[in-house]
C-alpha positions in Angstrom: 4.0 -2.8 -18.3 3.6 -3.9 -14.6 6.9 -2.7 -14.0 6.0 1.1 -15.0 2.9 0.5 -12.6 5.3 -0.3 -10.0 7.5 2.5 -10.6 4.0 4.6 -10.4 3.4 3.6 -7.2 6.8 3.9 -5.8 6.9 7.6 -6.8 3.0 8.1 -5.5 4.1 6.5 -2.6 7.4 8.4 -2.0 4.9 11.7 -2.1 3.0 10.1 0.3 5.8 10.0 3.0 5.8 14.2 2.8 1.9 14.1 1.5 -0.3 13.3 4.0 -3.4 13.1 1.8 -1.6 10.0 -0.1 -0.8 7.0 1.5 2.1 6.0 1.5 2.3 1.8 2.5 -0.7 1.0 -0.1 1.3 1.9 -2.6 4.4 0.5 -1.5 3.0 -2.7 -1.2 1.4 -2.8 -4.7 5.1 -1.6 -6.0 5.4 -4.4 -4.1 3.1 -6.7 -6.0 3.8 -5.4 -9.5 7.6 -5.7 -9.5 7.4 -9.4 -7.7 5.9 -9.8 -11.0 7.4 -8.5 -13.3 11.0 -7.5 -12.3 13.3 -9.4 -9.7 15.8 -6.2 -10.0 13.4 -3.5 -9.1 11.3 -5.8 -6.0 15.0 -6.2 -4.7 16.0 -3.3 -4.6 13.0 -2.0 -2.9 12.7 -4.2 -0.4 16.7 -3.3 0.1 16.1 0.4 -0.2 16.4 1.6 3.5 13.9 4.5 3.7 11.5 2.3 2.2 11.8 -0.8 3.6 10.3 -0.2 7.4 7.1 0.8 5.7 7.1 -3.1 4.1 8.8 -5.1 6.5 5.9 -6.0 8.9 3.3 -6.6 6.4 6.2 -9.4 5.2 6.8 -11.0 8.2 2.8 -10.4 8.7 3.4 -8.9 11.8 0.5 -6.4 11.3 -2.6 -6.7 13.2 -5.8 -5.0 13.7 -8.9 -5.6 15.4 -12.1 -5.5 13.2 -14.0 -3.1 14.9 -11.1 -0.7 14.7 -11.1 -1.5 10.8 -14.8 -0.9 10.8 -14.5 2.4 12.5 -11.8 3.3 10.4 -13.3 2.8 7.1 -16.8 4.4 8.2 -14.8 7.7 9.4 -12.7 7.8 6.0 -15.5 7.1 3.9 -17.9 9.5 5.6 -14.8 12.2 5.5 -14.4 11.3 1.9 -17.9 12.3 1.1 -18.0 15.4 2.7 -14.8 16.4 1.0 -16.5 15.3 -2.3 -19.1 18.4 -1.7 -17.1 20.7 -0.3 -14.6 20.9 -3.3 -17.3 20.5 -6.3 -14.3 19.4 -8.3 -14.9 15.9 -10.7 -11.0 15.6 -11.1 -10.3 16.1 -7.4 -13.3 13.8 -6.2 -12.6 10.9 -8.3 -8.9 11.0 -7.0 -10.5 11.7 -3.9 -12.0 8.0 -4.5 -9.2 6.3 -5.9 -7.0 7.4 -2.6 -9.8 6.0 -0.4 -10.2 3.0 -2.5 -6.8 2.0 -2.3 -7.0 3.0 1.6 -9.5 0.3 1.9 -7.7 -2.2 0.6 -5.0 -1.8 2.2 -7.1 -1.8 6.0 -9.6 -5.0 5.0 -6.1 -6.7 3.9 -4.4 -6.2 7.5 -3.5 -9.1 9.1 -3.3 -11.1 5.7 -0.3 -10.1 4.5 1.6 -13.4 5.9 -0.3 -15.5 3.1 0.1 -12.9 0.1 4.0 -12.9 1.3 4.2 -16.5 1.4 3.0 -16.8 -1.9 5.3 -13.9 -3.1 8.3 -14.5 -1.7 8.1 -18.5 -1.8 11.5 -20.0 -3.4 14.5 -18.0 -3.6 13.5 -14.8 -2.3 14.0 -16.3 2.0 16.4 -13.3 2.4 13.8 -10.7 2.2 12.0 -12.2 5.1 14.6 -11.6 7.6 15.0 -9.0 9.8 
């Protein structure tokens, strides 16, 4: 089952290369997640898949900062953005994606600069070959 999720947010992902309104790194990185879970084939061959791999390499290495006033900022202007595009479209469907995107978009901003910890714990034993540049 986790790996389905992971292939879910591969593809959602993928769109969100060519999509701007999806993002594309949140969901790489719970791909990410699910498959280190579930599927030692499918994490290695996305962490060996070379379009995709640039997107996860620094939040391995945890090379990925960002000040928290910028994160602050950030997640005020998304939210606030998110709202107002919530009343302008009058559209349940579209509005609760609406909030799943942003959700996931937070997330993925209050977790900068903790990725070295969740990668430790990931990729601890045999998995030292994904870490390298």
């Amino acid at each position: 089952m986790l790996k389905y999720i992971g292939i879910l947010c591969v593809v959602l992902g993928v769109i969100g290369i060519f999509l701007p309104l999806l993002p594309t790194t949140p969901f790489l990185l719970l791909a990410l997640f699910f498959f280190a879970r579930s599927s030692e084939k499918y994490k290695a061959r996305l962490l060996s898949d070379r379009h995709l791999k640039p997107y996860l390499e620094p939040y391995i290495n945890g090379n990925v900062k960002m000040p928290q006033h910028a994160k602050v900022k950030t997640l005020v202007l998304m939210w606030a953005m998110m709202v107002v595009s919530m009343f302008l479209i009058e559209n349940l469907y579209v509005s609760l994606l609406l909030v799943v995107i942003a959700c996931a978009v937070s997330v993925h901003i209050l977790m900068i600069g903790r990725a070295k910890k969740t990668a430790r714990k990931i990729f601890r034993n045999n998995n030292k070959t994904y870490l390298k540049k």
